[in-house]
N, C-alpha and C positions, 0 to 999 in steps of 0.2 A: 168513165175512164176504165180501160183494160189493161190485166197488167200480165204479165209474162214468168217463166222462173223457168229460167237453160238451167239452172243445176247439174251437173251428169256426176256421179261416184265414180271416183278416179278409178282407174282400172288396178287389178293386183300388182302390188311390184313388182318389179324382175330379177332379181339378184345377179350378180356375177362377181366372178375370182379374175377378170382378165388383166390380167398383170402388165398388159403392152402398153397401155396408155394410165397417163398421172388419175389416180383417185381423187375426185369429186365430192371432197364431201358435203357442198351445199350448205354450209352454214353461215346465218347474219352477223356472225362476231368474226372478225378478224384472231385469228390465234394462231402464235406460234410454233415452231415442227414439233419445239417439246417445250411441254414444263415439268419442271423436277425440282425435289430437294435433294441429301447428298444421299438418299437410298432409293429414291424410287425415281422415275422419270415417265409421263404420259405422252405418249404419241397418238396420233391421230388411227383410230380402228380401220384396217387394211383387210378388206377380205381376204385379199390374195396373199395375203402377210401374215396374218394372226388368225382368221376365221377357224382351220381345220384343227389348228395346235391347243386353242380353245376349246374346241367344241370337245374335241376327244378328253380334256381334262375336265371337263362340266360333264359331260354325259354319264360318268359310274355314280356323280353324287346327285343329277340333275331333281332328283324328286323332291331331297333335300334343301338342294340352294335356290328352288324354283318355289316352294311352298308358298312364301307369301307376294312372291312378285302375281300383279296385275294380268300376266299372260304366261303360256305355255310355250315352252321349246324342246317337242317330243324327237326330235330329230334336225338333221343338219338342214336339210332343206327350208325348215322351218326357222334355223337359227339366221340363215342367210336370207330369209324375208324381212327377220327382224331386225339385222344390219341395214336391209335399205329401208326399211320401215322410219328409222333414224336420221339415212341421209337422204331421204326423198321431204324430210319435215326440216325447213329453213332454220327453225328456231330451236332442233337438237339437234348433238352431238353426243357420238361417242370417240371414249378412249382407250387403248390398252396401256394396261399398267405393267410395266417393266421393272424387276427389280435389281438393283445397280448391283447388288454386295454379291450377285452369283454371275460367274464369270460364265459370259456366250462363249460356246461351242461354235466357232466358225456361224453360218445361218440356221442354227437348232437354234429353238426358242422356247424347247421343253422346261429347259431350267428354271428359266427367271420372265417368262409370260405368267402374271400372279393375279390375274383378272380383268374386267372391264367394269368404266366406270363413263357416267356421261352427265350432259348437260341436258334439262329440258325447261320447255316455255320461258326462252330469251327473250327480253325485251328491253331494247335497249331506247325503247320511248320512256318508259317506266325506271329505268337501271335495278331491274329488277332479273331474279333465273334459280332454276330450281338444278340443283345436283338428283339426280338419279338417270339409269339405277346406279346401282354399287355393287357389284358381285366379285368375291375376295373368293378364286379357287381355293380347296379343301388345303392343300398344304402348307398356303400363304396366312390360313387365319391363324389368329392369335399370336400376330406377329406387328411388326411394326408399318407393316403397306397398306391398310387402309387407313389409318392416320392421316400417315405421308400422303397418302393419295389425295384426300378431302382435301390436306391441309395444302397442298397443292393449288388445289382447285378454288380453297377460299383466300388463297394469297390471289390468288391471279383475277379472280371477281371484285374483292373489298381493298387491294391496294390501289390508291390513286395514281392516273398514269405517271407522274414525274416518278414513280418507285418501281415500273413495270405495270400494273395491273389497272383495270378495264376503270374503275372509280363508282362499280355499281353501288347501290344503297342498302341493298337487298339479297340475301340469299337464302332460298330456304329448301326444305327436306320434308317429305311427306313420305309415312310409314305406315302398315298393316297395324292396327291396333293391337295384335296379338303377338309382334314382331318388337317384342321388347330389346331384343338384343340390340336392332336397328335403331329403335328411339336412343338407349344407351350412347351407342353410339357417336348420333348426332350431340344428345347434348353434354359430351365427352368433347368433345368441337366448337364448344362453347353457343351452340345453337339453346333457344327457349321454346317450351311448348305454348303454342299461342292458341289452340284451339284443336278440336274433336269433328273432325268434317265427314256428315252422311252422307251413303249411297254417292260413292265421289268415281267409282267405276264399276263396270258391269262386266265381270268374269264368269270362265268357264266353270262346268260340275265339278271339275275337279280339284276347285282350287278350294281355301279357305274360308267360307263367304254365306250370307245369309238368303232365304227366299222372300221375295217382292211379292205383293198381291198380284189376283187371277189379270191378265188382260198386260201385263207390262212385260212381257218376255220372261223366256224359261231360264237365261242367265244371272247367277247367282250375284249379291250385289256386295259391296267393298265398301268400308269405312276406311278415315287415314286420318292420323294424328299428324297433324300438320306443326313443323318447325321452324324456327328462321335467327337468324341473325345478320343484323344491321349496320349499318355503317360505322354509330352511335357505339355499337357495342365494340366494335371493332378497334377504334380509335382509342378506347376507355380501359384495355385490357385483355381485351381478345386474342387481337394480332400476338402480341406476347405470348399469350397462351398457347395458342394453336403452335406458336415456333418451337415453347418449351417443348411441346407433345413430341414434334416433329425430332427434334435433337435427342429425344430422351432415348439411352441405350437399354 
């Protein structure tokens, strides 16, 4: 018996800002134009809408807020690969995080575009999905929008549909080991550390990251302190939590 393998590597993305026709963003879950609580609201990531307003407000701290994510964004061209890098993958999404309590300037979005945050490896055989990334611009930290945001995200994942939300079982967060603040975070979210995951990505020299024996590639490798919480948790005192978080002034 002979066997065959078409395999071909998809070719590079193509980005684009073309504003004339509706945004496509490719995702297996159904979601709404926006989810919000009463300070933040998530809409769906627009290049042609949010990409440049973004990118200009990531870019003075980008070494900073990039250090422990998985990849590099040395520049805009780069940032709009990794938009469709997102929506060319079925099972992520991204969002921009809007904040309600700064009044829009007509269509300036300088004010209250306070970051992007997304979905990844949805599976809704499983009802299972992972939140990331999460990237809170430099003037939005330490404030009450990535909460909101999360808590957003874990309303719309772990409520059962008769409440609004999807009835996953499952949510979890995976962090750089070194990226305390992140783990903090999640289980500020009422997430659990369930385990220490090796060599779980292969990054560049520049990032954060350890070297691999001779013969396995010159790219530096990544651990991640893997998170989650569940349905079980949800139902038992979660949901309340994550609400108090969300309300709290």
């Amino acid at each position: 018996m002979s066997f065959v393998n078409s395999y071909r590597a998809p070719a590079p993305p193509i980005y684009s800002e073309d504003a004339n026709e509706p945004y496509d963003i490719n995702f297996s879950i159904p979601i709404p134009s926006c989810l919000e609580t009463s300070r933040v609201k998530l809409v769906p990531f627009t290049p042609s809408v949010h990409a440049k307003t973004f990118f200009s407000a990531f870019q003075p701290a980008s070494v900073e807020l990039s250090r422990y994510l998985p990849f590099s964004i040395p520049n805009y061209p780069d940032f709009l690969n990794f938009v469709e890098w997102f929506r060319s993958n079925p099972n992520a999404t991204l969002f921009a995080i809007i904040d309600k309590t700064k009044p829009r300037r007509d269509d300036v979005l300088e004010d209250n575009l306070a970051g992007v945050i997304g979905f990844l490896n949805a599976s809704t055989a499983n009802l299972a999905i992972e939140i990331a990334p999460v990237i809170t611009l430099p003037k939005f930290q330490r404030t009450f929008v990535t909460k909101n945001a999360v808590g957003a995200l874990l309303r719309f994942c772990l409520d059962v549909p008769s409440e609004g939300g999807l009835g996953f079982r499952r949510v979890c967060w995976t962090a750089h080991p070194d990226n305390l603040a992140s783990v903090k975070v999640a289980e500020r979210m009422g997430m659990k550390i369930e385990g220490h995951l090796r060599w779980t990505w292969a990054i560049g020299l520049d990032k954060v990251g350890k070297k691999s024996g001779d013969g396995r590639g010159e790219m530096l490798g990544r651990d991640s302190v893997l998170l989650a919480i569940c349905w079980d948790d949800w139902e038992k005192g979660g949901k309340e939590h994550v609400e108090n978080l969300i309300n709290r002034i």
